[in-house]
C-alpha positions as CSV (number, residue, x, y, z in Angstrom):
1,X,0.0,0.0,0.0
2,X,1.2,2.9,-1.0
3,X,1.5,5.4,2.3
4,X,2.7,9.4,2.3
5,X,4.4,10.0,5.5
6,X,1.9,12.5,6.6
7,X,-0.8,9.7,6.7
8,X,1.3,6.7,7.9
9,X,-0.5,4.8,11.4
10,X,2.4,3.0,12.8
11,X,0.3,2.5,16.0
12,X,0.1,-0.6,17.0
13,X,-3.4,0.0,19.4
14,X,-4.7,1.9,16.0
15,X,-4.1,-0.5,13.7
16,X,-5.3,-3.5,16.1
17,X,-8.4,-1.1,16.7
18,X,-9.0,-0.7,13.4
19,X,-9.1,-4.5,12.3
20,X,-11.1,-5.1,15.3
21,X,-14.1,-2.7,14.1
22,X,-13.8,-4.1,10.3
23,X,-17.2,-6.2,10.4
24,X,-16.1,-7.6,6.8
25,X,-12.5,-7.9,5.4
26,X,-10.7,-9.2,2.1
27,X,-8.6,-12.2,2.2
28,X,-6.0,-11.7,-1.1
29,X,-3.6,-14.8,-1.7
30,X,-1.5,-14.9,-5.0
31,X,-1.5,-18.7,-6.5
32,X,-0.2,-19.9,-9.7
33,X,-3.5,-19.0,-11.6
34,X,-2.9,-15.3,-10.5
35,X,-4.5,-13.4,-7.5
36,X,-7.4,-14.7,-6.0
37,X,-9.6,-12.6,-3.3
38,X,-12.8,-13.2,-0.9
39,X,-14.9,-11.2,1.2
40,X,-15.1,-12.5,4.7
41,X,-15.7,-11.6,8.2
42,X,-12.3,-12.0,10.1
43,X,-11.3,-11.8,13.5
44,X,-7.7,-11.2,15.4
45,X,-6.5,-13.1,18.3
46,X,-4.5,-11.0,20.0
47,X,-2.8,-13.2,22.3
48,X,-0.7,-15.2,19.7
49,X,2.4,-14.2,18.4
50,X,3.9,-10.9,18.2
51,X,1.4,-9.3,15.8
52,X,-1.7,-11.3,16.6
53,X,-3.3,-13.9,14.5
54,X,-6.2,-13.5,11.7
55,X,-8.9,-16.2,11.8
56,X,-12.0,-17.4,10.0
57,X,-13.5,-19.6,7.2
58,X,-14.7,-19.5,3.2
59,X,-16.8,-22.0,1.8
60,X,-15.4,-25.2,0.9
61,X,-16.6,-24.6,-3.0
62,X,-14.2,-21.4,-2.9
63,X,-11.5,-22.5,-4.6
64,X,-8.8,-20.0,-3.4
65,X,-8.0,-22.3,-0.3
66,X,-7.0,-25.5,-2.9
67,X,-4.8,-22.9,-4.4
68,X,-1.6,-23.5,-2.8
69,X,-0.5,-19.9,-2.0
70,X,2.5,-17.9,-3.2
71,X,4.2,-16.3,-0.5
72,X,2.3,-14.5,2.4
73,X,-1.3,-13.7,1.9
74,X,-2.9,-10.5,2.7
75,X,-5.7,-9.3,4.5
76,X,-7.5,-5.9,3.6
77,X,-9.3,-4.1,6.6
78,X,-11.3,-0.8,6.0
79,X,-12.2,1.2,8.6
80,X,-14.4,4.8,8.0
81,X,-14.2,6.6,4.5
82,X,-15.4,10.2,2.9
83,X,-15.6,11.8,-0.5
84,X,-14.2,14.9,0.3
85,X,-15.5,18.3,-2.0
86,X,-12.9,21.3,-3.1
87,X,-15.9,23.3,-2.2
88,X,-14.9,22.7,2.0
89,X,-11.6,24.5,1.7
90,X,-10.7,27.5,2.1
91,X,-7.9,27.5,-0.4
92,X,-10.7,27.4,-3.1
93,X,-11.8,30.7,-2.0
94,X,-8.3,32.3,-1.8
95,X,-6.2,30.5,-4.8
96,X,-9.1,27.9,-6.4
97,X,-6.4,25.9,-6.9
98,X,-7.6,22.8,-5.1
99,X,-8.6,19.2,-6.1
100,X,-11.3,16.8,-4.6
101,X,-10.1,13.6,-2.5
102,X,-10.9,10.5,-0.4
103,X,-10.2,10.5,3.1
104,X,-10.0,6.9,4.5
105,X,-8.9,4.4,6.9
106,X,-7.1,1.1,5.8
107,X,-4.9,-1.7,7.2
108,X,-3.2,-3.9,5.5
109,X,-2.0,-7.4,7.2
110,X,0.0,-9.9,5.9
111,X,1.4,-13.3,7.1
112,X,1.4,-17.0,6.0
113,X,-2.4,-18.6,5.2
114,X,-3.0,-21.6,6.8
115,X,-6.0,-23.6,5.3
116,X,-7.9,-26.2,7.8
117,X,-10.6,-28.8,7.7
118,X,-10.0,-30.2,11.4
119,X,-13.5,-29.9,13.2
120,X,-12.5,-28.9,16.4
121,X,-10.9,-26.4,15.2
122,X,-13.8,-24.9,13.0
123,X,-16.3,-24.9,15.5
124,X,-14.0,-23.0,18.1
125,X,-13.4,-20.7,14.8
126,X,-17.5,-20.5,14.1
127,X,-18.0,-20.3,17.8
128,X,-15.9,-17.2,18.3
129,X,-16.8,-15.4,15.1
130,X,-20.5,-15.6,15.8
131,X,-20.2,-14.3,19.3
132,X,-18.3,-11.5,18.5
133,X,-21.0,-10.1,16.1
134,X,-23.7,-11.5,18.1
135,X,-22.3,-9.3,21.3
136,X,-24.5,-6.4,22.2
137,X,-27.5,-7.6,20.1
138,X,-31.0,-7.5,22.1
139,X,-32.1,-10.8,20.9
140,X,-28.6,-12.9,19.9
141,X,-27.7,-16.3,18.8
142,X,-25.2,-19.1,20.1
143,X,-24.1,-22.0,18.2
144,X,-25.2,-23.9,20.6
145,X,-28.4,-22.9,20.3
146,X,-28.7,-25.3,17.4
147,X,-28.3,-29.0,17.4
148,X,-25.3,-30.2,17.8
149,X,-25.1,-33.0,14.6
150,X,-26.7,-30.1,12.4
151,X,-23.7,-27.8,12.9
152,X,-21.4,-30.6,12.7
153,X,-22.9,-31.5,9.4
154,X,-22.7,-27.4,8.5
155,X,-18.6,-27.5,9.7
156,X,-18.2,-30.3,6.8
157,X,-19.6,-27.5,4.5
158,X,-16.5,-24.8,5.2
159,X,-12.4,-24.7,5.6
160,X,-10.8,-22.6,8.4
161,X,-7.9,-20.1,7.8
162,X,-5.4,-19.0,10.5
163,X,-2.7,-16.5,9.4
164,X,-0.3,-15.1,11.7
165,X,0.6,-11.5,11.1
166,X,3.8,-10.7,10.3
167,X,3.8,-7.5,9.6
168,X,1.0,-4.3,9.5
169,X,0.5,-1.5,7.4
170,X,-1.8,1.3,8.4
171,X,-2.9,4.6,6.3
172,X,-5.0,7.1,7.7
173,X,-5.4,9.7,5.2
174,X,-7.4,12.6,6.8
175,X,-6.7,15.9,5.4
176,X,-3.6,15.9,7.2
177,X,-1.5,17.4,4.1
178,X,-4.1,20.5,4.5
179,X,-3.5,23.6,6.4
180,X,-5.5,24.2,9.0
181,X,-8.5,26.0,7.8
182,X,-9.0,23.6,5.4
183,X,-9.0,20.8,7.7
184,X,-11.7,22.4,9.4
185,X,-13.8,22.9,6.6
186,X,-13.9,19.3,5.7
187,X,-14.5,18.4,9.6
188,X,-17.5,21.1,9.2
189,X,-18.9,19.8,5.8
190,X,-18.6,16.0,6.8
191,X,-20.7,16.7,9.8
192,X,-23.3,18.2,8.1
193,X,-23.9,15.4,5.7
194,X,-26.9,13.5,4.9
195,X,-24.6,10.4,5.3
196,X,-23.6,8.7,8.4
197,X,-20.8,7.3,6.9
198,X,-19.1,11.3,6.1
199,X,-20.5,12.0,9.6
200,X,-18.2,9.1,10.9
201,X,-15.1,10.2,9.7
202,X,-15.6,14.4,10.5
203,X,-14.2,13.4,14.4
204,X,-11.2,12.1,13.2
205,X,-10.0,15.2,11.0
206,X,-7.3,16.6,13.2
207,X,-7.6,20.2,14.4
């Protein structure tokens, strides 16, 4: 990823923070019949190895965990994003020399893809994953709420992935290569927004 100095996150709280609030990642692995990519919710274990480890599952018809992969695969996280409008800076009133932008938050890990099929293994996988997004909901779900042989039967359907991280990459880009009244008036237009996804990112435009 491609990452200016004035928007490098070499944090490691920010960047763990960030892959933590990612309800849905991309899992990128190069193979010998060129890149191949899925959408998947992900979650990091935190207590294993220096970086933390990735975990979850694709479908057993997917056909990128066969692939044996080349080198370290990569996992995409995004965290908020904005268009951001010329018409918020103040340099378009002084100079109008000014451009319009995106202003998001990314993380990039990478580390070696383990592919799995042992059972005990997926259900502790499934297990986790589903209580992490079914925390905080009034009316959740356990796996153990359903029987037993129909969720073995389900695990049969699906292949784990484990990758440790071996090394991050973060990029927040947030106006930070603007002066500072122009940083406020893309805090001050985000916030007005109809969308709660621009409202999301005005906090995090630095002062």
């Amino acid at each position: 990823m491609y990452i200016p100095p004035a928007f490098r996150d070499d944090d490691h709280e920010s960047l763990s923070a960030t892959i933590r609030a990612a309800r849905l990642a991309t899992l990128v692995t190069a193979t010998a019949e060129g890149p191949l990519a899925t959408p998947l919710p992900l979650f990091l274990d935190e207590t294993e190895g220096e970086h933390g480890v990735i975990y979850g599952h694709v479908a057993k018809a997917n056909p990128q965990w066969r692939a044996p992969p080349l080198g370290e695969g990569l996992a995409i996280f995004m965290g908020p994003d904005a268009y951001v409008t010329p018409a918020w800076y103040q340099t378009k009133q002084e100079t109008g020399k000014v451009v319009p932008t995106w202003n998001y938050v990314a993380v990039h890990a990478y580390g070696p893809v383990e592919f799995f099929e042992d059972a005990d293994r997926l259900l502790d996988v499934v297990t986790r994953l589903t209580n992490l997004h079914e925390g905080g909901l009034a009316s959740s779900w356990a796996v153990s709420d359903a029987p037993m042989d129909f969720i073995q039967a389900q695990l049969k359907g699906i292949v784990g992935l484990r990758m440790p991280i071996t090394r991050l990459e973060g990029k927040r880009k947030m106006s930070q290569n603007r002066n500072a009244a122009d940083r406020a008036g893309v805090a001050s237009g985000l916030a007005a927004s109809d969308r709660p996804s621009d409202r999301e990112v005005a906090p995090l435009i630095p002062s």
